[in-house]
C-alpha positions as CSV (number, residue, x, y, z in Angstrom):
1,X,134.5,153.6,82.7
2,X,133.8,157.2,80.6
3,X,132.8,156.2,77.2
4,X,133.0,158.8,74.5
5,X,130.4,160.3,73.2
6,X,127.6,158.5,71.5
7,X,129.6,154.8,71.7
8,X,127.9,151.8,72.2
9,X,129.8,149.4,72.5
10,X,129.5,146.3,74.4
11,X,132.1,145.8,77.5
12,X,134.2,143.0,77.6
13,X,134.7,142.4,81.3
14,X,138.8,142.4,81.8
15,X,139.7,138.5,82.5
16,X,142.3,138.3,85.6
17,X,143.8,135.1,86.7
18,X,145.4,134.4,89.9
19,X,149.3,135.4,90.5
20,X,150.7,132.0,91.1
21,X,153.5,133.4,93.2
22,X,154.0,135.5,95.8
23,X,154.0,139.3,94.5
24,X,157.7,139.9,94.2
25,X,159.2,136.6,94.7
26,X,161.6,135.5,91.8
27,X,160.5,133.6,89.5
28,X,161.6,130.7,87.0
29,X,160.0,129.6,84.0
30,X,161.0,126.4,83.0
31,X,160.3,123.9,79.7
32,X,159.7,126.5,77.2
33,X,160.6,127.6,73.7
34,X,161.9,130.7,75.1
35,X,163.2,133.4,72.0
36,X,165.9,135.0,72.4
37,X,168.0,138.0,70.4
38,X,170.5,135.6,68.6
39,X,168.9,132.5,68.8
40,X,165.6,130.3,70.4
41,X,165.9,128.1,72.7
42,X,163.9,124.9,72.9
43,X,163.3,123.6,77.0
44,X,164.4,126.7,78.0
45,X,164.2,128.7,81.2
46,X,163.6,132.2,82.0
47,X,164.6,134.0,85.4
48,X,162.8,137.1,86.6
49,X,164.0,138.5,89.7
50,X,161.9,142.0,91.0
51,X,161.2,143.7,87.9
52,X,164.0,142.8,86.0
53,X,165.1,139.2,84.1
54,X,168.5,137.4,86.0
55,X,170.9,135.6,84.9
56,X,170.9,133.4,88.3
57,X,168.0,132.2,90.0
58,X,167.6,133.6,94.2
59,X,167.0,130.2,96.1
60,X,163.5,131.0,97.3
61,X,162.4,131.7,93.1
62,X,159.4,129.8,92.2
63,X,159.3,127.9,89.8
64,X,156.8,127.3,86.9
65,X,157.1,125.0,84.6
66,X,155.0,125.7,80.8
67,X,156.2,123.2,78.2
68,X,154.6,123.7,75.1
69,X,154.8,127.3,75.3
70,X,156.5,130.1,74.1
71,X,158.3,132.6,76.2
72,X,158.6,135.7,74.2
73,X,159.0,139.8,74.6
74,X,156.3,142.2,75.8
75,X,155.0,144.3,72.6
76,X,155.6,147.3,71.9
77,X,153.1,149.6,70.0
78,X,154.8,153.1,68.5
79,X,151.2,153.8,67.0
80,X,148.0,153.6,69.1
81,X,144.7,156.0,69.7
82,X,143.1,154.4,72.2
83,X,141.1,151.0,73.6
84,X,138.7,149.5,76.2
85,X,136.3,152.3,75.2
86,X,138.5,155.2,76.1
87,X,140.2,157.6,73.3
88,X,143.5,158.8,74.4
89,X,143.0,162.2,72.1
90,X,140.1,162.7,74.6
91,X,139.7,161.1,77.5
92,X,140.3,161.6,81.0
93,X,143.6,160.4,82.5
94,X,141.6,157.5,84.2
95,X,139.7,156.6,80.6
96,X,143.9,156.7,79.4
97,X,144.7,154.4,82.2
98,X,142.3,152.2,81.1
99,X,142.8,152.1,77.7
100,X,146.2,151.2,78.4
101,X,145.2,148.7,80.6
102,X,143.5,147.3,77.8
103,X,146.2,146.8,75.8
104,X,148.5,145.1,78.5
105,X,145.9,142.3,78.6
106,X,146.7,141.7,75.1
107,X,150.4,141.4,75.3
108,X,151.7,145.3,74.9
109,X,153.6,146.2,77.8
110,X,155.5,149.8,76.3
111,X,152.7,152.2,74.2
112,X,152.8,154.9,72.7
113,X,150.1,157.5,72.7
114,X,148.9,158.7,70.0
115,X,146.7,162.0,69.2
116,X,144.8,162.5,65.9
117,X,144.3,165.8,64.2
118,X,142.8,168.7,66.3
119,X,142.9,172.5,66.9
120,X,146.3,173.5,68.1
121,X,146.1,174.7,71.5
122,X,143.6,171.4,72.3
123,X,146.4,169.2,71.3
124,X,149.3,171.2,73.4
125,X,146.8,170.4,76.2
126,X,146.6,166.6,75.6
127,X,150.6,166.9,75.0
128,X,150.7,168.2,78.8
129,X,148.5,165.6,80.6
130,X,150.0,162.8,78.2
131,X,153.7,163.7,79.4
132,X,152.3,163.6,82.8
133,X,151.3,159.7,82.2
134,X,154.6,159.6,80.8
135,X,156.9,160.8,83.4
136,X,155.2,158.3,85.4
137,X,155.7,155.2,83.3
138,X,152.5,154.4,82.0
139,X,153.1,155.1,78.4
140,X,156.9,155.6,76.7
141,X,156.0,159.0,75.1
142,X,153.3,161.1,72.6
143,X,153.2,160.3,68.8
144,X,151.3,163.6,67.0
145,X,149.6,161.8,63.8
146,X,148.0,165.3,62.8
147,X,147.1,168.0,61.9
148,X,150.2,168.7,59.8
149,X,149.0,166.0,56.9
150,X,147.7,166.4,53.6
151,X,143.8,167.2,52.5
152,X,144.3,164.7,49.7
153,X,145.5,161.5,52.0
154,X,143.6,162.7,55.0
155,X,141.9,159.0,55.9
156,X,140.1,159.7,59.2
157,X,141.0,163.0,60.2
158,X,139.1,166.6,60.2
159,X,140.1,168.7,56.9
160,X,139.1,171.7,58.5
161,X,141.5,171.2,61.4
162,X,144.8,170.7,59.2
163,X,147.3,172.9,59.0
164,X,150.9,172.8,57.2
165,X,153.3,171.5,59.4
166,X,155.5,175.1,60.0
167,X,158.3,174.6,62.3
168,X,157.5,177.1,64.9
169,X,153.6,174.6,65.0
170,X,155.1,171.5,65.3
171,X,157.9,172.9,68.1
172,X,154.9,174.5,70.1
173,X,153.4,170.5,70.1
174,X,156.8,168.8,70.6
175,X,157.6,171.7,74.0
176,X,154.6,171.3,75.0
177,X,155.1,167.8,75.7
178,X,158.0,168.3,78.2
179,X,160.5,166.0,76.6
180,X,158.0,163.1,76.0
181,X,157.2,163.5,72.2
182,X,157.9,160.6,70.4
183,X,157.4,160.9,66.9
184,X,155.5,163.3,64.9
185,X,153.8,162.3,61.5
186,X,153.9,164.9,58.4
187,X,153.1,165.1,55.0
188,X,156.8,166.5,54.7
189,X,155.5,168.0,51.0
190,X,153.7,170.6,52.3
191,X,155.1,174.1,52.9
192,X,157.3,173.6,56.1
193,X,157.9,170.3,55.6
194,X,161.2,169.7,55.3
195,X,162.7,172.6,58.0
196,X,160.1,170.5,60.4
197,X,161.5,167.3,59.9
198,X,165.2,169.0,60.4
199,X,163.5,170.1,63.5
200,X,162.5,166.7,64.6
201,X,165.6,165.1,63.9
202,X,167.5,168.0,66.3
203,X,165.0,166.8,69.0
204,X,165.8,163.7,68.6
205,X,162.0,163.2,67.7
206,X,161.5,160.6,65.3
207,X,160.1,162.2,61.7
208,X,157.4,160.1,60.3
209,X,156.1,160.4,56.5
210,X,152.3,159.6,56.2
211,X,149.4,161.0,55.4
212,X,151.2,162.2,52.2
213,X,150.7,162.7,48.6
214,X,154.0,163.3,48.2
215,X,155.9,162.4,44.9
216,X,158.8,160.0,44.7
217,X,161.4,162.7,44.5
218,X,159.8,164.9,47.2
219,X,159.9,161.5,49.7
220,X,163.6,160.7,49.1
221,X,164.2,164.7,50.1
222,X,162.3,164.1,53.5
223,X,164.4,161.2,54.0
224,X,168.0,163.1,53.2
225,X,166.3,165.6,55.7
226,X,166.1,163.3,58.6
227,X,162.3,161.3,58.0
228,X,163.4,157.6,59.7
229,X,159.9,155.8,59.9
230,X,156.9,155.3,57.3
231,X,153.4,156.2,59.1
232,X,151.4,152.5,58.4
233,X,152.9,152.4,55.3
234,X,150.8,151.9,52.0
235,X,147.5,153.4,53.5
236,X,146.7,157.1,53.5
237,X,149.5,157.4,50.6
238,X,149.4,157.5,46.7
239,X,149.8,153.9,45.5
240,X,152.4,152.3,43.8
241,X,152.6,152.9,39.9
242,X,155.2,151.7,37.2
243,X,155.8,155.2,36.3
244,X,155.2,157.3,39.0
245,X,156.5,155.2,41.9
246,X,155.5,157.6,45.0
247,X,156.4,157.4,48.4
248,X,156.2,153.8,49.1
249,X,158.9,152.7,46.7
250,X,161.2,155.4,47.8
251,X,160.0,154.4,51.6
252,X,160.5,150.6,51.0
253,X,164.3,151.2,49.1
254,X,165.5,153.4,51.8
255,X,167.4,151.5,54.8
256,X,167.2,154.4,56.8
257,X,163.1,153.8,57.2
258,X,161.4,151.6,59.0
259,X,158.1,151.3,57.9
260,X,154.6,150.5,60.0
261,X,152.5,147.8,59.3
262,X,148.8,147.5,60.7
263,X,148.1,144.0,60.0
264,X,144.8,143.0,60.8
265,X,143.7,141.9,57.8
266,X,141.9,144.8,56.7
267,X,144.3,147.4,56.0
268,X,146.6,145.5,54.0
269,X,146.3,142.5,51.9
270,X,148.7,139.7,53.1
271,X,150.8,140.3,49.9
272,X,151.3,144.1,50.4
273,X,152.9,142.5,53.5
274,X,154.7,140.1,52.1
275,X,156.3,142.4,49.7
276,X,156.8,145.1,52.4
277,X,159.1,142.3,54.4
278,X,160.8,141.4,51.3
279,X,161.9,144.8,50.4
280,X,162.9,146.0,53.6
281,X,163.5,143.3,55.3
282,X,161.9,142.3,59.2
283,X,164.9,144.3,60.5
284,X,163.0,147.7,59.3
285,X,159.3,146.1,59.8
286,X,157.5,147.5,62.7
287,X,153.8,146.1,63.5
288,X,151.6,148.7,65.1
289,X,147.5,148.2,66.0
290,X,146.7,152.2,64.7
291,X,143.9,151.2,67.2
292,X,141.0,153.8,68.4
293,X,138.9,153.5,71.5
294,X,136.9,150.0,69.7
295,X,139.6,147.7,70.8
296,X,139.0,145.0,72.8
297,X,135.5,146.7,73.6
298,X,133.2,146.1,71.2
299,X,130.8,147.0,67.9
300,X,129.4,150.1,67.9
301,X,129.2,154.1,67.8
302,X,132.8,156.2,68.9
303,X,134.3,159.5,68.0
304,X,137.5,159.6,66.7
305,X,138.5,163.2,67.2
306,X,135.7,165.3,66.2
307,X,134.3,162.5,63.3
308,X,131.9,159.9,64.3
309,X,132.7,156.5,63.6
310,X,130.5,152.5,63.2
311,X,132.7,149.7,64.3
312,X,130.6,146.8,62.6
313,X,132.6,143.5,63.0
314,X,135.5,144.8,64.0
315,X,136.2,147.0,61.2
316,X,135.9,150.5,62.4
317,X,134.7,153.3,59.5
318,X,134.0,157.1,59.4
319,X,129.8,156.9,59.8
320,X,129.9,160.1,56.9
321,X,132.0,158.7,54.0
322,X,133.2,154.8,55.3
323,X,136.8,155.9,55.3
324,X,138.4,153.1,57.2
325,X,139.4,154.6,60.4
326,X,142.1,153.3,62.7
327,X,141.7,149.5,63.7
328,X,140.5,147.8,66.2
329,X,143.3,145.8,66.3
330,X,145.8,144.3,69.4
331,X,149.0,143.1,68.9
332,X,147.8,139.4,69.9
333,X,145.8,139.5,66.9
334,X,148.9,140.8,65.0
335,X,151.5,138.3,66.2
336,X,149.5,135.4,65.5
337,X,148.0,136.9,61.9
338,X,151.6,137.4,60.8
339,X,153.1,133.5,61.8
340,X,149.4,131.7,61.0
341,X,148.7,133.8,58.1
342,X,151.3,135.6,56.2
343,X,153.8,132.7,57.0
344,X,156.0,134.7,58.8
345,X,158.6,133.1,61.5
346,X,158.0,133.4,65.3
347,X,161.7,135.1,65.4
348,X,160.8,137.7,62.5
349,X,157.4,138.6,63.9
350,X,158.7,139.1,67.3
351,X,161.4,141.2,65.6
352,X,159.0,143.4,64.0
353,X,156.8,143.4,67.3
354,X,159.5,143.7,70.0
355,X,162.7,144.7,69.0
356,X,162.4,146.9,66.1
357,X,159.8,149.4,67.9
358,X,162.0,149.7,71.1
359,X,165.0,150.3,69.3
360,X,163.5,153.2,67.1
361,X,162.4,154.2,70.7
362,X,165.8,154.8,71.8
363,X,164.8,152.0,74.7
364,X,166.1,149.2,73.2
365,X,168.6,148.5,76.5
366,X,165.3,148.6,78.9
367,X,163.0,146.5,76.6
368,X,162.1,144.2,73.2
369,X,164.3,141.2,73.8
370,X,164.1,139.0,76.5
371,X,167.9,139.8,78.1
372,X,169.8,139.7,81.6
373,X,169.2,143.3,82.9
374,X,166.3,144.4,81.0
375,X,162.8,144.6,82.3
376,X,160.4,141.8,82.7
377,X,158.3,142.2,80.0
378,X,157.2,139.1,78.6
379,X,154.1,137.3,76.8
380,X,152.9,133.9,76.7
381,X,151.5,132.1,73.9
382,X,150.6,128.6,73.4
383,X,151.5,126.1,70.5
384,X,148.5,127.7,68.5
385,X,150.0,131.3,69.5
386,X,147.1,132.0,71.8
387,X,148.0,134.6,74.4
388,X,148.3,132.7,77.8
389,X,150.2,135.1,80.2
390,X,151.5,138.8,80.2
391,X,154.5,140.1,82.7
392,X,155.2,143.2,82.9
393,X,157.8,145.1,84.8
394,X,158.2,141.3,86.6
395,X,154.5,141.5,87.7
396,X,151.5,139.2,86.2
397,X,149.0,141.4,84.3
398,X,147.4,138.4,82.7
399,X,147.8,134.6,84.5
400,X,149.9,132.3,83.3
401,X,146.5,130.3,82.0
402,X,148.0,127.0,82.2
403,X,145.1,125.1,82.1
């Protein structure tokens, strides 16, 4: 594996278990707590015939029975940099695979690439080969977080490379990406803010406000202009005040937003979370990792763009200032933080892990419930929410660990 520049991270050796079926064969799981869209079911069962979940089981399916388990969707990450070592703003298309890779083995079968701030024409670069690993169905598009922020909230990106988000910049990134941009963030404030997010929302590319210092007032006009998600909401963003309520209020009131969590237990405290899922509701709650290259590898020295960052246990900071940057967070960790920790239920954290993040993806007839017709993309978890098993496309990436 490339590593970036300067990391030194330990390698956690990927852990593989046996297929316990024939590659292909139709398959039946049987016994578990199996959630579904409209309700979970206790003893259930679960057909997956070729790639796709059945409604019938073929005669030859094989059947595996997993009581005390729970059957639910593959995750789905709108919001990710990188993993296994590999950056996906800068590494090579096998250092992407891998960091992908990475992620499956922790339960996210759809990803989103994400870029962080960079010169222009370096990022309508990374647009093209990311579209390429795109088209072929390794990742479900490009999310631009950069360079079209604000100096003021700019967390872990270059100052010198921003740039106000003009219209004719961000349609050079979102072209340049062959149809496979995703969702752009902006601090829609700035000059050219609020013609880009018109922009986006023509595309049909989702507008994201973050990395803002935007007022209350200026936040509900990005909205009205077409803004529908709020970039890891609370960080990189004025905070709350009684009298000047800024952009998280205005995000929070707004049923039009969906707004991104990263909750590993760093970024937010569990009551900022708690009162982000009583405001909006786990219907507008999506979980994201925000991860860099650090996940699931190890400690040590990576580059984040340009900047040079120390993950020391776990927590991954900027070496010249300690601003917190990215996470090294998978959605594992996220799922069972939010139903062991913050007291969420397994039906609302699969909501805001699943379903919510395919639907804002437009792919919400392909993926994030467990459905007749839609692919087989599935985790398993134990009673203590332990990851035991990952399908995807109705192939085993991880066991089932039964044992």
């Amino acid at each position: 594996m490339a590593t970036p520049p300067g990391a030194r991270g330990t390698a956690r050796p990927a852990t593989t278990h046996p297929q316990p079926a024939t590659a292909g064969q139709p398959t039946v799981l049987t016994g578990a707590t199996v959630v579904l869209p409209t309700e979970t079911v206790h003893n259930g069962r679960l057909i997956i015939d070729g790639t796709r979940i059945a409604r019938a089981a073929p005669e030859n399916a094989q059947v595996i029975d997993v009581p005390g388990h729970y059957v639910i969707p593959g995750f789905v990450d709108l919001h990710n940099h990188g993993g296994g070592g590999a950056s996906f703003t800068s590494g090579s298309a096998e250092d992407i695979l891998k960091g992908i890779h990475t992620h499956r083995l922790h339960g996210t079968t759809t990803l989103v690439a994400s870029t962080v701030t960079g010169d222009l024409d370096f990022l309508t670069q990374r647009a093209g080969l990311l579209s390429e690993l795109a088209e072929q169905g390794e990742i479900a598009g490009v999310h631009f977080e950069g360079p079209f922020i604000s100096p003021c909230r700019k967390g872990a990106h270059a100052e010198n490379l921003l740039r106000d988000p003009h219209p004719a910049d961000v349609r050079k990134l979102i072209d340049a990406a062959r149809g496979q941009a995703r969702m752009v963030t902006l601090a829609t404030e700035l000059p050219g803010g609020l013609d880009s997010v018109r922009l986006l929302a023509e595309q049909g590319v989702i507008a994201a406000i973050g990395h803002t210092d935007a007022t209350y007032e200026q936040t509900v006009e990005a909205i009205d202009a077409g803004a529908t998600v709020a970039t890891h909401l609370f960080n990189a963003m004025p905070p709350l005040g009684h009298r000047s309520p800024g952009p998280i209020t205005a995000l929070l009131e707004d049923d039009r937003i969906t707004v991104e969590l990263i909750n590993d237990g760093t970024h937010l405290h569990p009551a900022a979370l708690q009162l982000a899922f009583h405001h909006a509701g786990a219907d507008r709650v999506a979980f994201i990792t925000d991860a860099m290259d650090a996940a699931g590898f190890g400690d040590g020295r990576y580059w984040l763009g340009p900047l040079e960052v120390e993950v020391a246990d776990g927590v991954a900071r900027l070496v010249e200032d300690g601003t917190i940057a990215g996470s090294t967070l998978t959605l594992d960790r996220a799922f069972k933080r939010a139903v062991t920790v913050d007291g969420l239920s397994v039906e609302d954290a699969v909501t805001a892990l699943s379903a919510n993040p395919a639907r804002l993806l437009g792919m919400a007839d392909t993926i994030g419930s467990l459905e007749p017709g839609k692919f087989a993309d599935l985790v398993l978890l134990d009673s203590a929410y332990d990851l035991k098993g990952v399908m995807r496309r109705g192939e085993w990436v991880v066991g089932p660990q039964l044992h």
